[in-house]
C-alpha positions in Angstrom: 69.3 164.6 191.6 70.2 165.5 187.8 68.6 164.5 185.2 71.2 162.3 184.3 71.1 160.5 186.8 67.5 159.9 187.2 66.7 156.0 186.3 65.6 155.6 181.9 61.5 155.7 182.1 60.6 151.9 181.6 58.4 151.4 178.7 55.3 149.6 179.4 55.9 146.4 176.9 52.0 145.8 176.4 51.1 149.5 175.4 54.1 149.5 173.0 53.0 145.8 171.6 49.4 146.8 171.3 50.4 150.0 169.2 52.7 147.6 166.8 50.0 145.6 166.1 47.6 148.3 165.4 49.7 150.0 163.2 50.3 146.8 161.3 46.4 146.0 161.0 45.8 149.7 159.9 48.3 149.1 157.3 47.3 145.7 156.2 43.8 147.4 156.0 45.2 150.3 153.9 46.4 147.7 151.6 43.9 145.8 151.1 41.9 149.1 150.1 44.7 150.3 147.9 44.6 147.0 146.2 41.0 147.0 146.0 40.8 150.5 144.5 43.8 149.9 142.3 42.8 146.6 140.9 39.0 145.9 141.3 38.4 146.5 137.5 41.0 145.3 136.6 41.4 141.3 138.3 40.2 139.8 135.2 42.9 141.4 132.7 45.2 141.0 135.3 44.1 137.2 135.3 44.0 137.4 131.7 47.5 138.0 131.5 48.8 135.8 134.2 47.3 133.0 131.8 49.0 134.6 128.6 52.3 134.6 130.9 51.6 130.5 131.8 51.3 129.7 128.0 54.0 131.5 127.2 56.0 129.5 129.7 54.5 126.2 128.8 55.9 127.2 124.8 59.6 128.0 125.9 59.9 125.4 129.3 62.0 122.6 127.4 64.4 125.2 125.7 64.1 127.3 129.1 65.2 124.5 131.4 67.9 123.5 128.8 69.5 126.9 129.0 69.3 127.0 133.1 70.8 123.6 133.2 73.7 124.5 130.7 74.4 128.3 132.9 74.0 125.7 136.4 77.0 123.4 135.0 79.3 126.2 133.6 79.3 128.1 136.7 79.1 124.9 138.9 82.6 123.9 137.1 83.5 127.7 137.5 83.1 127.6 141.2 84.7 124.4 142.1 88.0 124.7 140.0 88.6 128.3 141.7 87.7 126.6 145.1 90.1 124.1 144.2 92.6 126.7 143.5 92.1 128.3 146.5 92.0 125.3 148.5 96.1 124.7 146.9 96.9 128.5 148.0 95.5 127.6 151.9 97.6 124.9 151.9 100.7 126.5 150.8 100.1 130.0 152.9 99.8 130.7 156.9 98.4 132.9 159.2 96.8 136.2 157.5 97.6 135.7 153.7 95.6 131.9 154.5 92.9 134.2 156.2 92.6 136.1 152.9 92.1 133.3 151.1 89.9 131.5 153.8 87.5 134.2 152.6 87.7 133.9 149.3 86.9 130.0 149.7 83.9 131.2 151.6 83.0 133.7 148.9 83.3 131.6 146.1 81.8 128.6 147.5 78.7 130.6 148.6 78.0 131.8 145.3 78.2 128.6 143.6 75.9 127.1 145.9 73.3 129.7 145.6 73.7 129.7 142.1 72.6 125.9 142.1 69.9 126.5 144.4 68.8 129.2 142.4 68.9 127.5 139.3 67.0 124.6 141.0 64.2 126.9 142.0 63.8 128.5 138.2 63.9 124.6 136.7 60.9 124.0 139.4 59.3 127.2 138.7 59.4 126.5 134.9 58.8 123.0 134.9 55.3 123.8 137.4 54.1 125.7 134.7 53.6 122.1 132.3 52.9 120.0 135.3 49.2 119.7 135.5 47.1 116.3 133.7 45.5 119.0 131.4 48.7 119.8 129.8 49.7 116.3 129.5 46.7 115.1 128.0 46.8 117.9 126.1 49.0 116.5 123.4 51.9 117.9 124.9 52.7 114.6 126.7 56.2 114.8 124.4 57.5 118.2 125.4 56.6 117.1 129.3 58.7 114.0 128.8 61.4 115.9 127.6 61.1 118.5 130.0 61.2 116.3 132.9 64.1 114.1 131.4 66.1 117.8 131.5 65.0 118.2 135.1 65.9 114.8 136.6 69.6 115.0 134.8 69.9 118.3 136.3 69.1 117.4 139.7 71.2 114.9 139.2 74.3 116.8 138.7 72.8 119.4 141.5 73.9 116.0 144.0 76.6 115.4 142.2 77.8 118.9 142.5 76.7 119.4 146.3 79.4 116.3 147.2 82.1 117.6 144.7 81.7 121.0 146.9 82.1 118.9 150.5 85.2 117.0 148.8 86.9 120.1 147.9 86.5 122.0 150.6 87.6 118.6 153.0 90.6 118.8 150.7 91.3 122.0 151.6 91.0 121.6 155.2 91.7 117.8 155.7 90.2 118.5 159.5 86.6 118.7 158.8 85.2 115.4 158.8 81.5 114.0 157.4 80.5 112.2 154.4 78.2 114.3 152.4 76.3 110.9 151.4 75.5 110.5 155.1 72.2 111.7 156.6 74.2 112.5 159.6 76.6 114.4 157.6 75.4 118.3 159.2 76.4 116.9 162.7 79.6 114.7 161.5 80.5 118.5 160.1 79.7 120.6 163.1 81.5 117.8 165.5 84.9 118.3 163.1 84.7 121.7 163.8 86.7 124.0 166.1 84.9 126.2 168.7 85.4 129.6 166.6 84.1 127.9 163.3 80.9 126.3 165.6 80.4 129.6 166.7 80.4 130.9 163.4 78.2 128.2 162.3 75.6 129.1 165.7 75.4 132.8 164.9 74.7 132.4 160.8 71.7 129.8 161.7 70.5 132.2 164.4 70.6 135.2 162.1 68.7 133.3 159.1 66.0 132.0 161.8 65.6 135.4 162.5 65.4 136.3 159.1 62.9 134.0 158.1 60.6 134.8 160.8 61.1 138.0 159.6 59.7 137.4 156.2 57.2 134.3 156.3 54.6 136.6 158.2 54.5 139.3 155.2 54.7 136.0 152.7 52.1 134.7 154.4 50.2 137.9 153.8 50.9 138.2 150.5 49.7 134.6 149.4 46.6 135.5 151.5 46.2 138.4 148.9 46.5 136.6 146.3 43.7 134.3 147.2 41.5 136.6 147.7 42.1 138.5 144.7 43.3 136.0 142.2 42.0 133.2 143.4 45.6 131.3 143.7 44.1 128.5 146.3 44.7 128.0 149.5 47.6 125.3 149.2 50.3 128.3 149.3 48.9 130.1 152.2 48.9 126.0 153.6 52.6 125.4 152.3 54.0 129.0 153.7 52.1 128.4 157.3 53.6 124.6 157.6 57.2 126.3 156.8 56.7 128.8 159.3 55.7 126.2 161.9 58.5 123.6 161.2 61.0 126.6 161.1 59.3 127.6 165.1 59.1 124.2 166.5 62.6 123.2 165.1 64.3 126.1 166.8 62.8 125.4 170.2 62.6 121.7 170.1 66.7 122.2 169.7 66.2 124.7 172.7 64.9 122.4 174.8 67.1 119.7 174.2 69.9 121.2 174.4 68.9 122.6 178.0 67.9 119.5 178.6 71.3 117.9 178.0 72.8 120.8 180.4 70.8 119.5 182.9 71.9 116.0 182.8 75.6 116.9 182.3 
């Protein structure tokens, strides 16, 4: 018999395993040395500054969250008059040339919503850096009111701006169904959809499940770090594990119902 034609040598699944978790335990041990050798003088100025940071952020955070609300809106409108734009050129075109521009809906009206989620995440970021009853009582109770008024109009126009994206895109494509107001409205979308856009839809989620489980374990490790170096608490290690098991127990309790559901069909 050739060599070619001799069976692949199996690979003995627990010996490989056991090795992968080695190697990551001598590398999280190598970091934590690094880090140790790197920064052991040097925590408190390191502290220091990640004070000096939090005051500055606590001057500029009314001015700061008025200039991410004001970049949110202009490229909010941006997004949804080109998607409405697009939307007339799918509804005047067929076949390839709509393909084209299919993508380009898809293109612009991903960018727009990341850049509102983005510009959520900054206005959160910023505001967390006031949000404490020492700053408030500090005399700063003023600058916090103000600060939070910002916030609450922007998230305001973030809803406002999520439904203007569902309205144009459902004028676009007067097919998909779902009113973004509903709490139903993710399965009164994915029902008005066509098997090749569901199974578009299936293979995105499964590829950012993947992804995330992907990332939360080295998050995880890296807000473990920072407890035991900066002393950040324990809620973030607490907040990252509780993602990580919602994430987990979503994806298979929708495993098991949908085999469930097989079953009985």
């Amino acid at each position: 018999m050739t060599r070619d034609n001799q069976e692949p040598k199996k690979t003995n699944s627990f010996k490989k395993m056991g090795l992968i978790m080695l190697s990551f335990a001598l590398f999280g041990a190598a970091l934590g040395f690094l880090t140790m050798l790197l920064l052991g003088g040097r925590i408190n100025d390191i502290q220091t500054g990640m004070t000096d940071i939090l005051s500055l952020m606590q001057r500029i955070m009314l001015p700061a969250l008025l200039i991410i609300t004001a970049a949110a809106i202009l490229l909010g409108e941006r997004s949804i008059r080109r998607l409405r734009a697009i939307g007339k050129k799918i509804r005047e075109t067929e076949d390839e040339e709509c393909d084209r521009w299919e993508y380009e809906e898809e293109k612009t009206g991903a960018f727009g919503v990341m850049a509102n989620i983005l510009s959520q995440i900054l206005c959160i970021l910023i505001l967390s850096a006031g949000y404490s009853v020492k700053y408030i009582t500090g005399g700063n109770h003023k600058n916090m009111l103000a600060s939070c008024l910002v916030f609450l109009g922007f998230y305001f126009y973030s809803g406002f701006y999520q439904t203007r994206y569902v309205k144009t895109i459902q004028a676009a494509h007067p097919d998909q169904k779902g009113d973004p107001s509903s709490m139903k409205f993710r399965q009164q979308w994915l029902d008005s959809c066509d098997e090749a856009q569901k199974e578009l839809i299936y293979q995105s989620a499964y590829k950012t499940y993947s992804s995330i489980n992907a990332w939360i374990p080295i998050l995880l490790v890296f807000t473990m770090l920072g407890h035991l170096f900066f002393d950040t608490g324990i809620m973030a290690i607490v907040v990252v594990a509780v993602i990580w098991i919602v994430v987990t127990g979503s994806y298979l309790h929708s495993c098991v119902n949908m085999k469930g559901a097989k079953l009985r069909e």
